[in-house]
N, C-alpha and C positions, 0 to 999 in steps of 0.2 A: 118383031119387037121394035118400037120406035126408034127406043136408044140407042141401039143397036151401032150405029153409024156414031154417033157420041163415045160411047164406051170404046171403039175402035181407034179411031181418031187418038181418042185421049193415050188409049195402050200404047199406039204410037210414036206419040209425043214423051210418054212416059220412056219410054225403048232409048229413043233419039237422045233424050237429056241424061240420061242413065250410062249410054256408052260415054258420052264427052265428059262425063263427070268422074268417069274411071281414066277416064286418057289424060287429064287435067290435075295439075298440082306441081310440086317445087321441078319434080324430072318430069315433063309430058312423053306418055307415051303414044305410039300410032294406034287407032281405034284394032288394028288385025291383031298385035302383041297384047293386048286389051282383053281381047274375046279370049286370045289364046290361053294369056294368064290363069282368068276365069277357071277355066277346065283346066288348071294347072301342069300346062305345055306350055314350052318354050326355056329364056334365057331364065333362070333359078331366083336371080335378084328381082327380076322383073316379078316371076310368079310372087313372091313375096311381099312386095308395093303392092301390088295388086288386091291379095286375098289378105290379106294380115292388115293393112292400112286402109284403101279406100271402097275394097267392099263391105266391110263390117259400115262405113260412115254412109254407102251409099242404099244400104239395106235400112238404117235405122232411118235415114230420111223418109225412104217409104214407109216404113211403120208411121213417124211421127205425122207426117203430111196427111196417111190415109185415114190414119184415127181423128185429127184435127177437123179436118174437111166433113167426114161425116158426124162427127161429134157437132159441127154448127148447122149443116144439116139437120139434123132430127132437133134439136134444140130452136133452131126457129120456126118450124113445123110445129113442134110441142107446145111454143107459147104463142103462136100466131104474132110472132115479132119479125119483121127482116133484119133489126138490128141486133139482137140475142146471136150470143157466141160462146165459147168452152170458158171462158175465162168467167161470164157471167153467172156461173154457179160455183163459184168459189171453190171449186179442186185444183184449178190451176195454181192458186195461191197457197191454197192449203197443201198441197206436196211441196211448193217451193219452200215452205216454211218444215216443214219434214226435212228439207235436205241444207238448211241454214242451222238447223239443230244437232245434226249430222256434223259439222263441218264448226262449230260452235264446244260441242265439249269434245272434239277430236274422235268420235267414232270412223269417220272418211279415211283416216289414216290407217286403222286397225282392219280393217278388211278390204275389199274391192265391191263386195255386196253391203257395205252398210247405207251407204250412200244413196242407190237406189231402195235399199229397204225402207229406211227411214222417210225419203219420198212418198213413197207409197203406204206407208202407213200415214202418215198427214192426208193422203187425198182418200183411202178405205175411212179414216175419223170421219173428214168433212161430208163423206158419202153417206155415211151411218145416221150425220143428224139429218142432211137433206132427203133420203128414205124413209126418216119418220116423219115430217113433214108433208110429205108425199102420198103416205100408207094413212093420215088424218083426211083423206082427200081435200086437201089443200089447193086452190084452185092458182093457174100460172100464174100469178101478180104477187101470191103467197111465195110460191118459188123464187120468182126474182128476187123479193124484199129480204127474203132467207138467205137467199145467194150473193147477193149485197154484202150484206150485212155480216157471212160470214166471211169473205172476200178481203174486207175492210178488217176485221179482227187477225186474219191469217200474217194483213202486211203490216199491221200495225207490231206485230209479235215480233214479224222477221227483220222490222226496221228497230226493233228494241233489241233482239240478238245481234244485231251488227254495233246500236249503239254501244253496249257491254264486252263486244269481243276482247278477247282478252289480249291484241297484238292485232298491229295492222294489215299481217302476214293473213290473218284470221280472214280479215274484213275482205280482201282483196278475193281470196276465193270464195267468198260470197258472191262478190259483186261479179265476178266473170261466171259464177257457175249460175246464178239470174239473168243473165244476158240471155240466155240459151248460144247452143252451138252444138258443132256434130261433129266438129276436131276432137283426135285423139280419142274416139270410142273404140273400142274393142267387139270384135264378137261374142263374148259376154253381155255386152248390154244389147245386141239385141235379141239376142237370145232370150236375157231377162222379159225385155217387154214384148215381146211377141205374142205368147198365151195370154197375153192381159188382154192386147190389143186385138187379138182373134175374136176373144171370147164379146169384148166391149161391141167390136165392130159387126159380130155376129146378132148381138143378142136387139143391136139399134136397126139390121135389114129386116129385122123380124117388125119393126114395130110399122113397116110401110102402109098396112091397108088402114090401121086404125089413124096415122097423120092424114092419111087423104079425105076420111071420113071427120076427121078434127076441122080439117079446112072448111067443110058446110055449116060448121057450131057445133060445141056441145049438146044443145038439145039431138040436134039430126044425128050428133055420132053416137049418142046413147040410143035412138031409135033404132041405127044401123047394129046393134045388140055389142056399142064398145066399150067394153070396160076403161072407164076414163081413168081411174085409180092406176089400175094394173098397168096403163098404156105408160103413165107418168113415172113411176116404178124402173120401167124400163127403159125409158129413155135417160133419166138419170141415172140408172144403176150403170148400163151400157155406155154413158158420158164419161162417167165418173172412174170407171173400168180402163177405157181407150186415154183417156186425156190423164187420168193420173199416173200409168205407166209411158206414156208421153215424157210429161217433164221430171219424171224418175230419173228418165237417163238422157234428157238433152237440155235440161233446163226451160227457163219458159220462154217459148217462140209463140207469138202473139201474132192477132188481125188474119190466121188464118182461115180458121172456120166461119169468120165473118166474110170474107173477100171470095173464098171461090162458090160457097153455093148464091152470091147473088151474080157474080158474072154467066154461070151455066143453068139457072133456075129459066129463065127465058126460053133457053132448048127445050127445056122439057115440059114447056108446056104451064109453068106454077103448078106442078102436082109436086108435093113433099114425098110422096112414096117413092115416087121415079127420079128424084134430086140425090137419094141418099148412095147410091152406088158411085153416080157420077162423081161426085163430092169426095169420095174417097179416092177418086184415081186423080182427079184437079188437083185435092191437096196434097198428093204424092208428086204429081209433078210442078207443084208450085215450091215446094220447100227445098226440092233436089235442084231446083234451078236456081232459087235463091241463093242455095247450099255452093252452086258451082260460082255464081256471081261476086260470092263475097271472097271466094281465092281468087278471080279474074280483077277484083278492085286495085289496083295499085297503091297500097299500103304500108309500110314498115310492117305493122301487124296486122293478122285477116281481118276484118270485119266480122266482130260476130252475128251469127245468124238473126235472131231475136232482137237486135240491132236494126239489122237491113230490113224485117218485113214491116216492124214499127213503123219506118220510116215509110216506107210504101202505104203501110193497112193503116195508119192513123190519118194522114189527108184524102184515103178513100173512104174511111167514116165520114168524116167531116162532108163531104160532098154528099154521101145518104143522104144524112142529117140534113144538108140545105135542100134538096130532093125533097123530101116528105113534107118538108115545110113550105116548101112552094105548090107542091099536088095539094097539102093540106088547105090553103088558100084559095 
C-alpha cells in the first residue's frame, strides 16, 4: 500500500502531539505520570487531571479534526473544487444556529444534552434539504449554490437571535460558544459525537472508488458503472453526519477541511480516493496541535480554538486563491 508510510508517519505525529497535549495545561505534568494516568495508575489527583479534564478535550479533538479533515476531503473530490470545504455546504452554520437557539430560549441550561441536541438537529434540517437536492440529481454547482445560500440563511438567523437576545449574558455565550473550543468538554460530548462521527466518517471511505472515477468526468464515471446521484447522497449525507456532530459539541472550528487535504493531496498522488484516510488523521493532528498551541499562547484568556485556525486557514485561502489565479493566467 502506497500510503502506507503516510498513514504511519501521520499516527505518529498524531501519538507525539497527543501525549504533550495531556502533559500540557495550568499543572504540566511529565509525559511517564501522563501515560500512567491514562490507565489510571499513579498519584489520584494526577489520574483525575488527566482522565476527567484533558482526555475527554484530547479525544474530542480527534473526533472533530478526523471528521473535518475527511469531510473537505470527499467534498472537494465530490465537486472537483480544491477550494470546497465543510463549511461550504451549510451544516456547519446550520448546527451553529441550532445551538444559538439552544442557548437563546434557555434550553442549554435545562439539561447538558440540549445543547448538543439542538446542534444537531439544525445540521440533520439543513442535511434533509441538501439530500433532496441531491436525490433531484442536482449536479455540483447546484450543491454549492444550495449550500451557499443555505449557509447565508443559517447566519443571517443566528445573527437575528443574538440581535434579540434577551441580556447580554445571553449574547456572550453565543459568541464564545461560535468561536469554537474544546475547554471544558466532558466525556459526555464525546461520547455524544462519536457514533455520528463514526458513522459520517464511515460512510465518506466508502465513497473512495466512485471520487477517483469522478476525477476523469462524469461522463467516464458513469461509464465506470457510478452511480453519480447515490455517490452525492453520500458524500453529503456522510459530511453532513461528521461535521454536524463536530460543531454539536465544539462549536465551529473553521479552514480545517480546506487546509489539510491540500497540504497532503501531493503525497498521494491527487487521487481523492487515497486523500480521504490521510485527511482524517492530518485533521486529527492539526486541531489537537492547534488545541495544545492556544494553551501554550501567553494570554490572560486561552485563545480559542476557532479563533486560532481562522487566523491560520483564512491567509492560507487567500494564497489558493492567488494560486489558481496565477496558474489560471
Amino acid at each position: 500500500m502506497r500510503t502506507l508510510p503516510l498513514l504511519s508517519g501521520l499516527a505518529a505525529a498524531l501519538l507525539a502531539v497527543s501525549v504533550a497535549g495531556l502533559a500540557t495545561g495550568y499543572a504540566p505534568l511529565p509525559p511517564a505520570e501522563v501515560i500512567a494516568g491514562v490507565f489510571g495508575a499513579g498519584d489520584p489527583p494526577t489520574v483525575a487531571v488527566v482522565r476527567e479534564i484533558r482526555l475527554p478535550r484530547l479525544l474530542l479533538g480527534i473526533e472533530v479534526g478526523a471528521a473535518l479533515g475527511i469531510a473537505g476531503a470527499a467534498l472537494q473530490g465530490l465537486l472537483r473544487n480544491p477550494l470546497a470545504e465543510p463549511g461550504l455546504i451549510g451544516v456547519s452554520a446550520s448546527a451553529g444556529l441550532g445551538a444559538v437557539v439552544a442557548f437563546y430560549f434557555g434550553f442549554a441550561a435545562l439539561s447538558p444534552y440540549a445543547l448538543p441536541g439542538m446542534a444537531m438537529t439544525g445540521a440533520v434540517l439543513a442535511t434533509g434539504l441538501l439530500l433532496a437536492v441531491a436525490a433531484r440529481d442536482g449536479g455540483s454547482l447546484t450543491l454549492i449554490l444550495a449550500g451557499i445560500a443555505l449557509s447565508s440563511l443559517a447566519i443571517a438567523l443566528t445573527s437575528l437571535a443574538m440581535n434579540l437576545a434577551p441580556n447580554p449574558y445571553a449574547v456572550t455565550e453565543m459568541l464564545l460558544w461560535l468561536m469554537g473550543s474544546l475547554k471544558d468538554r466532558t466525556p459526555g460530548d464525546a461520547l455524544t459525537a462519536f457514533p455520528f462521527i463514526l458513522a459520517g466518517g464511515g460512510l465518506l471511505l466508502a465513497t473512495g472508488r466512485g471520487l477517483d472515477a469522478l476525477a476523469l468526468g462524469e461522463d467516464a464515471a458513469r461509464s465506470l458503472g457510478i452511480d453519480l446521484t447515490r455517490l452525492r447522497l453520500a458524500v453529503v449525507g456522510g459530511s453532513a453526519a461528521a461535521v454536524g456532530a463536530s460543531v454539536a459539541v465544539s462549536g465551529s472550528i473553521g479552514f480545517v477541511g480546506l487546509v489539510v487535504p491540500h497540504l497532503l493531496r501531493p503525497l498521494v498522488g491527487h487521487e481523492p480516493g487515497r486523500l480521504l484516510l490521510p485527511s482524517a488523521l492530518g485533521g486529527a493532528v492539526l486541531v489537537t496541535l492547534a488545541d495544545l498551541v492556544s494553551r501554550l499562547i501567553p494570554t490572560a484568556q486561552e485563545v480559542m480554538l476557532g479563533v486560532l485556525t481562522s487566523l491560520v486557514g483564512a491567509p492560507f485561502f487567500l494564497f489558493l486563491i492567488l494560486r489558481a489565479r496565477r496558474e489560471a493566467w
